[in-house]
Backbone bond lengths (Angstrom), bond angles and torsions (degrees), N, CA, C in turn:
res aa  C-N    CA-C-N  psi(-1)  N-CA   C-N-CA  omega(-1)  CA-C   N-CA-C  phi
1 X - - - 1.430 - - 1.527 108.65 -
2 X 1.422 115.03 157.27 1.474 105.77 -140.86 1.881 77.90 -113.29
3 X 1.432 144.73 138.29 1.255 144.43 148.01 1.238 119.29 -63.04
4 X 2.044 110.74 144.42 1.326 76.68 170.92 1.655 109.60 -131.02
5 X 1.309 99.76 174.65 1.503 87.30 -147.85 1.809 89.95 -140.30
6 X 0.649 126.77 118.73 1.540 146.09 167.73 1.732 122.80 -25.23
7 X 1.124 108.62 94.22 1.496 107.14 -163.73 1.961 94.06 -88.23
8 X 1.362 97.53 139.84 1.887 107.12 175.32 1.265 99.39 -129.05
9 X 1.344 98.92 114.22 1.704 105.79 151.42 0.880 139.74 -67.17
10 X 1.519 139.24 107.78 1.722 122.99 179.69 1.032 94.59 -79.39
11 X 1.348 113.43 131.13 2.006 144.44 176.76 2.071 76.47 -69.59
12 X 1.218 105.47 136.95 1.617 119.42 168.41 1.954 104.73 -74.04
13 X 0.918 121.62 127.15 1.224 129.43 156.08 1.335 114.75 10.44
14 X 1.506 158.81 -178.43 1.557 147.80 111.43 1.584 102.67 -54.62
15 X 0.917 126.62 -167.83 1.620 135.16 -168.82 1.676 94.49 168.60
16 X 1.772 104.82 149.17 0.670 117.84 153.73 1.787 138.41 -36.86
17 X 1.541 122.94 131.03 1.136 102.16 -167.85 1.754 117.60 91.95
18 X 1.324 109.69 -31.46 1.775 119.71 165.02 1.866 110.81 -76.60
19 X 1.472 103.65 133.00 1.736 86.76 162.64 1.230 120.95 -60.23
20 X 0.978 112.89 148.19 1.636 133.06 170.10 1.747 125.14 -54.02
21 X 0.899 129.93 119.85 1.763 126.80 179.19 1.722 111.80 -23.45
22 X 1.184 131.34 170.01 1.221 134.29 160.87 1.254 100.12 -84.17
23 X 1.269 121.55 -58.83 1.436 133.74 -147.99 1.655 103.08 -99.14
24 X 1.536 92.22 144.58 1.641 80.53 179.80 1.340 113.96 -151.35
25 X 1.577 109.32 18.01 2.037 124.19 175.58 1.521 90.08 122.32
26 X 0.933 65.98 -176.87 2.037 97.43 -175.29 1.299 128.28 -104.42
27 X 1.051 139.81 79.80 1.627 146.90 170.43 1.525 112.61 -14.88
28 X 1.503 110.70 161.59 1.567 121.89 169.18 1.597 125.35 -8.92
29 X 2.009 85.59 -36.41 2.123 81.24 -139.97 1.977 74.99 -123.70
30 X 1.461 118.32 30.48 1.029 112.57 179.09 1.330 138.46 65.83
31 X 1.412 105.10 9.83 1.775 119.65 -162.23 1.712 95.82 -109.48
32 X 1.438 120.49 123.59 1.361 141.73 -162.68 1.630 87.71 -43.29
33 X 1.455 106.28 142.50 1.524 104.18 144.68 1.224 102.08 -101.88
34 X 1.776 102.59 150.72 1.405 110.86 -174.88 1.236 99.51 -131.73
35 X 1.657 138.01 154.33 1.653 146.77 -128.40 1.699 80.18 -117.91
36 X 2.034 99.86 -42.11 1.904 105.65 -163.77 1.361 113.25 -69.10
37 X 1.359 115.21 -7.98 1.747 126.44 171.64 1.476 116.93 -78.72
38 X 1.049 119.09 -14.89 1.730 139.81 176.97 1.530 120.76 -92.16
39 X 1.350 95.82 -13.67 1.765 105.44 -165.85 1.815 92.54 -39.66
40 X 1.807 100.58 144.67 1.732 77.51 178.33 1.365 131.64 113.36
41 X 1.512 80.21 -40.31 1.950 93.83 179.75 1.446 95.95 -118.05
42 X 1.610 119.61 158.48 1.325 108.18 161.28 1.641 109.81 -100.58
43 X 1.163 92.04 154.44 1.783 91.47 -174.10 1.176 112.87 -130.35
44 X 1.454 114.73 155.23 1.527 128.86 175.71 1.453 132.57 -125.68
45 X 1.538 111.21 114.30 1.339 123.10 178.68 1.121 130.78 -88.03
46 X 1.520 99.99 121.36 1.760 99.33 -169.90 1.112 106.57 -108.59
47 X 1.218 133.12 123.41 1.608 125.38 161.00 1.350 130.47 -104.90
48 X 1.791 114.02 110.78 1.002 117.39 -144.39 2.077 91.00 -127.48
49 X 1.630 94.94 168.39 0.927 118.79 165.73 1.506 137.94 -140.00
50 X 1.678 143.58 141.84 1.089 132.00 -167.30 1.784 121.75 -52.20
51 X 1.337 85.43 -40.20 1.738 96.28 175.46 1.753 125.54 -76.70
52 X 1.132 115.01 -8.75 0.780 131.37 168.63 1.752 131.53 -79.08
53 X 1.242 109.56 104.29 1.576 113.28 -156.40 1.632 109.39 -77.52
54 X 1.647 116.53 -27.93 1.072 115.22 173.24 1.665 117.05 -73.90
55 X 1.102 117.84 -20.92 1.208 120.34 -170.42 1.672 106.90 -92.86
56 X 1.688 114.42 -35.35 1.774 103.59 164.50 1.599 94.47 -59.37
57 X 0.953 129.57 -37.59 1.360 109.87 -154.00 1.521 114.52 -76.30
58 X 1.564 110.73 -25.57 1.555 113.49 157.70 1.469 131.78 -50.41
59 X 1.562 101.27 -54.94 1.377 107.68 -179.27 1.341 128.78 -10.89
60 X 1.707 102.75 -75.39 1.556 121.61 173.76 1.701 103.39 -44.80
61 X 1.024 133.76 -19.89 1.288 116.91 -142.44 1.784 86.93 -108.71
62 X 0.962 100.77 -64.77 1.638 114.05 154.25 1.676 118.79 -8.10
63 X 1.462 98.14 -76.41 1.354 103.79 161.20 1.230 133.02 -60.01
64 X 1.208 127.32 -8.77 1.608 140.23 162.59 1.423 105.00 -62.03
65 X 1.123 113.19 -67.06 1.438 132.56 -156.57 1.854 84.66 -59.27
66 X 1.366 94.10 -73.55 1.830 94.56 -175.58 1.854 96.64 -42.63
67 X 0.569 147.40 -43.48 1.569 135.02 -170.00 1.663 101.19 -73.72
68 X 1.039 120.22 -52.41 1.776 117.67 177.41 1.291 102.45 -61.69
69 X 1.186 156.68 -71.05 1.306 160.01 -78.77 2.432 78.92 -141.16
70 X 1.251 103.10 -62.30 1.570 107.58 -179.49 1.610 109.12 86.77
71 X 0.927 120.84 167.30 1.689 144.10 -151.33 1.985 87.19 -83.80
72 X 1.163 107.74 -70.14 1.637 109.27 177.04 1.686 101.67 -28.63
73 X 0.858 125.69 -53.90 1.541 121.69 -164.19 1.471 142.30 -108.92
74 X 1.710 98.38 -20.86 0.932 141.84 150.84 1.940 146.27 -106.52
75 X 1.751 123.62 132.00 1.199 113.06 168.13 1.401 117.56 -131.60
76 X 1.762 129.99 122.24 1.545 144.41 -172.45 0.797 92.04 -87.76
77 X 1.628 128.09 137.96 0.982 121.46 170.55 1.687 107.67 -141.83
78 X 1.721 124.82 86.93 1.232 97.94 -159.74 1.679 108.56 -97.14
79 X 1.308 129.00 136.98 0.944 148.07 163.43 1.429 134.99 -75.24
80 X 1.476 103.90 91.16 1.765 117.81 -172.77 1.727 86.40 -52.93
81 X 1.240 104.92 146.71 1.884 132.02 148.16 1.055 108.82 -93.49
82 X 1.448 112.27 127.99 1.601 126.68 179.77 1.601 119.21 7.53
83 X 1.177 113.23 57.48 1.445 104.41 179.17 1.716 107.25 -129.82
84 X 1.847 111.16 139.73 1.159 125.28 -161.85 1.954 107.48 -46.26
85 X 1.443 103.61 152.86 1.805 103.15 -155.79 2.044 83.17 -65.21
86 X 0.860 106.02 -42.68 1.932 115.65 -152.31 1.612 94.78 -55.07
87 X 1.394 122.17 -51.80 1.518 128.84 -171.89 1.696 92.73 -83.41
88 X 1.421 150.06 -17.48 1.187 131.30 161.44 1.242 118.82 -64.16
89 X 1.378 110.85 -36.77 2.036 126.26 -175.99 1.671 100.85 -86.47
90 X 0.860 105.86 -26.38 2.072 102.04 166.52 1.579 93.60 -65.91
91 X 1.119 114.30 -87.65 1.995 128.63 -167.68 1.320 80.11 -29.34
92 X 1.238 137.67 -102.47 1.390 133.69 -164.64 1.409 136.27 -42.29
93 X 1.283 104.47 -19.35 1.501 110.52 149.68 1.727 134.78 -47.43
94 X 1.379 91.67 -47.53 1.468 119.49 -169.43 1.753 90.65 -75.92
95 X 1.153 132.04 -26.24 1.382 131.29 164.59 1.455 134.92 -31.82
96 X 1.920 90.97 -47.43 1.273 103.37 172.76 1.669 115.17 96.72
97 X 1.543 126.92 -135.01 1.207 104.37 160.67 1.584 109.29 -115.37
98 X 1.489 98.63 110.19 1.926 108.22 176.78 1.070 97.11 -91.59
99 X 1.142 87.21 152.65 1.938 122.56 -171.85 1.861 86.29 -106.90
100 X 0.719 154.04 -78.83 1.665 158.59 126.75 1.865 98.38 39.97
101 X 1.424 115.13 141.43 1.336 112.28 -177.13 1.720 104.71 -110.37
102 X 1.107 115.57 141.70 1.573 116.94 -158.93 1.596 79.09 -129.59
103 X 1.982 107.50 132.85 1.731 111.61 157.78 1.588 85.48 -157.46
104 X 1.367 80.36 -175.81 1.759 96.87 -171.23 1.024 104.57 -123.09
105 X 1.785 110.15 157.21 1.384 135.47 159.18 1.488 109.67 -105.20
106 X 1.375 106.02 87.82 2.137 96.24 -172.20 1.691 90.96 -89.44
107 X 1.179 148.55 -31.16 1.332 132.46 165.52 1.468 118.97 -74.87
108 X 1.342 104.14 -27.18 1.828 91.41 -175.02 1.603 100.66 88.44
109 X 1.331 125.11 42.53 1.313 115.31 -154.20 2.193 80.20 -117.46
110 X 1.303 116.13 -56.21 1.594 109.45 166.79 1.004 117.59 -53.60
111 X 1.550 131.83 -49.41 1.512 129.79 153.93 1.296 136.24 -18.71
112 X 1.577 119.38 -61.19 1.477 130.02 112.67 1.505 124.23 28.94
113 X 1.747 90.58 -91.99 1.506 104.66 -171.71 1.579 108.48 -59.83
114 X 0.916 132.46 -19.21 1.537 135.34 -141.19 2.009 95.77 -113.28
115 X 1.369 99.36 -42.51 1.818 100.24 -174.17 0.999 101.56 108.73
116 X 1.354 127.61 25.09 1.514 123.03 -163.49 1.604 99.37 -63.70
117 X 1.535 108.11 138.63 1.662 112.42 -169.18 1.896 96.28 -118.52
118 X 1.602 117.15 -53.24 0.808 117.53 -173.19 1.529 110.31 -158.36
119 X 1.362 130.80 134.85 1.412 125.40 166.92 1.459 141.47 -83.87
120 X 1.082 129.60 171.03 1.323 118.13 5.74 1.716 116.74 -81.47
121 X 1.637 113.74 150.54 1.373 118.71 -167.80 1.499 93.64 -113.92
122 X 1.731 119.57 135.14 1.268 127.80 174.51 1.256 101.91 -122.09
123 X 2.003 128.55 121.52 1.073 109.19 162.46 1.639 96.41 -117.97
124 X 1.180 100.62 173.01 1.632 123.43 -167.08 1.849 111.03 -117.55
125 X 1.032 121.56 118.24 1.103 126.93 172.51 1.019 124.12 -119.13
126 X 1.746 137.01 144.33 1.393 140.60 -165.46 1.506 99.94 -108.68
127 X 1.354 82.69 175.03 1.881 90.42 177.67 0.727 141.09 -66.92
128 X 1.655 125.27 -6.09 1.220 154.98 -172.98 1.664 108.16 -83.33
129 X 1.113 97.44 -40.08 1.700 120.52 -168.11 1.925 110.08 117.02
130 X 0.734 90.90 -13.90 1.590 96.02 -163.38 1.835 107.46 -73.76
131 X 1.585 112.86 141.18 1.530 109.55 -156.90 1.896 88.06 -90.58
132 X 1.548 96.56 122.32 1.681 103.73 166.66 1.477 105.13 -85.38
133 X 0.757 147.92 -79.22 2.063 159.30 -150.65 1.304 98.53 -118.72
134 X 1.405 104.79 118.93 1.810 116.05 147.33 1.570 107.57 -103.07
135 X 1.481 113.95 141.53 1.574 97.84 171.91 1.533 94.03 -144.88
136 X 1.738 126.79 139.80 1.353 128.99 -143.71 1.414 82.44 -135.69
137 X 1.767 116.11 113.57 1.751 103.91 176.21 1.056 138.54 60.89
138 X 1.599 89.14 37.96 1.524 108.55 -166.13 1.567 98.48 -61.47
139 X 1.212 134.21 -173.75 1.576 151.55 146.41 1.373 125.15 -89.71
140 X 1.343 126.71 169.56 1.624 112.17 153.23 1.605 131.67 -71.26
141 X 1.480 99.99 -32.59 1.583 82.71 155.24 1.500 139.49 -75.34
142 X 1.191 102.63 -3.73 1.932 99.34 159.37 1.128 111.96 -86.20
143 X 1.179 135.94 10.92 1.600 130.69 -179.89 1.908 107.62 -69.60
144 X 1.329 112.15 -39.67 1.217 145.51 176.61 1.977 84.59 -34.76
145 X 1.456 97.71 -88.55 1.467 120.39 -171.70 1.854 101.51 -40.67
146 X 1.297 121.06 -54.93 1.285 130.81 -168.88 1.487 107.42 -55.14
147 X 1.406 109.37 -56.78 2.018 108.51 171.25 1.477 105.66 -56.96
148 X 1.627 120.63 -49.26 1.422 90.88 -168.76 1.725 122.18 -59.77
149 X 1.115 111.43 -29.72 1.492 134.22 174.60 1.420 96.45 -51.13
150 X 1.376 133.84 -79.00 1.165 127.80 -158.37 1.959 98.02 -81.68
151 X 1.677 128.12 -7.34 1.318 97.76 152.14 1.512 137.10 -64.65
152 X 1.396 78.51 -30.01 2.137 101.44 -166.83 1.820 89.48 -58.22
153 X 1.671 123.85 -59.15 1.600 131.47 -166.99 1.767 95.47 -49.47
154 X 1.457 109.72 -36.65 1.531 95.30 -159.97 2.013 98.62 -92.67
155 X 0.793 114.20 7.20 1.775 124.18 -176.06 1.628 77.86 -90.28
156 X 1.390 133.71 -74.91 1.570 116.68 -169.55 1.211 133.68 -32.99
157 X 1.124 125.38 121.09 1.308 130.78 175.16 1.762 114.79 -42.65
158 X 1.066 104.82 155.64 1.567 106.89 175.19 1.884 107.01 -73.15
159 X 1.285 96.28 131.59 1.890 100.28 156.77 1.651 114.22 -42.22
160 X 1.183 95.53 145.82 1.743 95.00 159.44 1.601 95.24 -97.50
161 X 1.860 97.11 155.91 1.317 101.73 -169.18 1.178 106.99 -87.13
């Protein structure tokens, strides 16, 4: 007689070339961010953490880009890793007023989807929705490589809907 025993699939990572999630945490005032409200723009996911020195040190920089680049054409989107809501809304306090969209991962459950190994994690999304560049621990000299990437996404024309 045959037992039976519970088969689990691990869902494979997202990867480059996969569309991108809809959903992607919850903003300030608790209201979902959604990826399908962006259609259009290319966007960038940062997944960051407090302890993490490379990733404060992105932030600002992040928010530059979102300020050059602007809301019409562009969406930042940085993504706390499991870290308590009160010390995410302090760090982001100290921000000031960002133009840049700040939500959380308090399970690590989008983190997850992505393969997240180690931060800071930048993924890149086109207008389409579809994920162009993941980069996991990047350095400062790939930053170089990372703008041209996200210049080339923002040179594309928009999809028709």
């Amino acid at each position: 007689m045959l037992a039976a025993t519970p088969c689990i699939a691990k869902a494979p990572a997202l990867a480059e070339g996969n569309i991108a999630p809809e959903r992607v945490g919850e903003g300030r005032g608790v209201e979902p961010i959604s990826l399908a409200d962006a259609r259009g723009k290319v966007i960038v996911l940062s997944f960051w953490a407090s302890w993490c020195p490379p990733c404060r040190k992105e932030l600002p920089v992040l928010e530059n880009i979102q300020r050059a680049a602007g809301k019409e054409q562009l969406l930042v989107v940085a993504v706390n890793y499991k870290e308590e809501e009160r010390l995410v809304r302090r760090l982001v306090g100290k921000m000031g007023d960002a133009q840049m969209t700040f939500t959380r991962d308090a399970n690590g459950t989008l983190a997850k989807r992505f393969g997240l190994k180690a931060l800071p994690m930048m993924v890149l999304i086109d207008r389409a929705g579809r994920i162009d560049t993941i980069r996991t621990g990047y350095s400062e000299d790939e930053l170089d490589k990372l703008l041209d990437a996200l210049n080339r996404l923002l040179a594309e024309p928009v999809p028709e809907p």
